[in-house]
C-alpha positions, 0 to 999 in steps of 0.5 A: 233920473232914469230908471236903466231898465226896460221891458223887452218886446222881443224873446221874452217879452214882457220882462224887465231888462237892466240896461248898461250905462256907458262903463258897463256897456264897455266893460262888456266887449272888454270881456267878450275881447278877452275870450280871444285870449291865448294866454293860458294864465289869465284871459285879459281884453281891453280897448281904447275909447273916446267920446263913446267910440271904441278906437281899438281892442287888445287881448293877450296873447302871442304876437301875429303869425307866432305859435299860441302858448295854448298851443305850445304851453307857458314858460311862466308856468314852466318856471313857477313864476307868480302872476304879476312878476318878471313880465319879460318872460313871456311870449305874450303882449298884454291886452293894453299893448295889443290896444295901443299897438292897433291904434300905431299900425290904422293911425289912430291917435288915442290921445284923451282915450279911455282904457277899460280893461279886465285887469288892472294895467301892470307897470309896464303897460302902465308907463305905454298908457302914460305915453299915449295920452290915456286920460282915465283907466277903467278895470274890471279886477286883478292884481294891483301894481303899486308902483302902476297906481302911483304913476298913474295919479302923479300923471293924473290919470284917474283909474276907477274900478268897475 
């Protein structure tokens, strides 16, 4: 068994520093991707990996070349519509979206990928993940969709939260 920690030789010396395993490791960029984030509601990254290699990165946000809801503020907002419903009244694509569109547009199959998200997939996003072969769902928090959870168990797609 290893001890994931390490004494650092650099800024700081001396000290002990934790070193991720894979998962968090991954986690970690998701959440640096999410600092990309347009949304005004909630900042969500995700990216797509296989065999220790990222394949692609999402965030939510306004599709390519459209005005920014940060920039031009939240019709969800504007109506009052609770996190989690009604996604079509949205300018944004969600992270996973954003994840899988990226892989389509390089030609990059994502099939027996893995996801590691901020946040929980909605149903929507979900059913996509289905379709693309995703094989495990890694996610830091958020809402959870029932619906979302058992689809993903009758696909047996395993989803663990970190």
């Amino acid at each position: 068994m290893t001890d994931n920690t390490f004494t650092s030789h650099g800024r700081g010396a001396g000290q002990k520093t934790h070193r991720p395993d894979w998962d968090e490791y991954f986690m970690d960029i998701a959440e640096l991707v999410a600092r990309r984030s347009t949304c005004r509601r909630r900042a969500v990254g995700a990216l797509l990996v296989r065999e220790r290699r990222i394949l692609t990165t999402g965030y939510n946000g306004a599709p390519t070349g459209m005005r920014h809801c940060l920039d031009i503020g939240c019709l969800r907002e504007q109506l009052g519509i609770p996190s989690g419903e009604r996604h079509e009244l949205c300018r944004g694509l969600h992270a996973e979206q954003n994840a899988l569109i990226q892989a389509a547009l390089h030609g990059v199959s994502v099939k027996g990928a893995t996801l590691y998200s901020t946040n929980h997939p909605c149903i929507i996003c979900t059913k996509m993940l289905i379709n693309g072969g995703i094989v495990m769902v890694i996610f830091r928090e958020g809402y959870r969709d029932k619906m979302a959870e058992e689809m993903f168990q009758e696909a047996g797609i395993g989803v663990s939260q970190l």
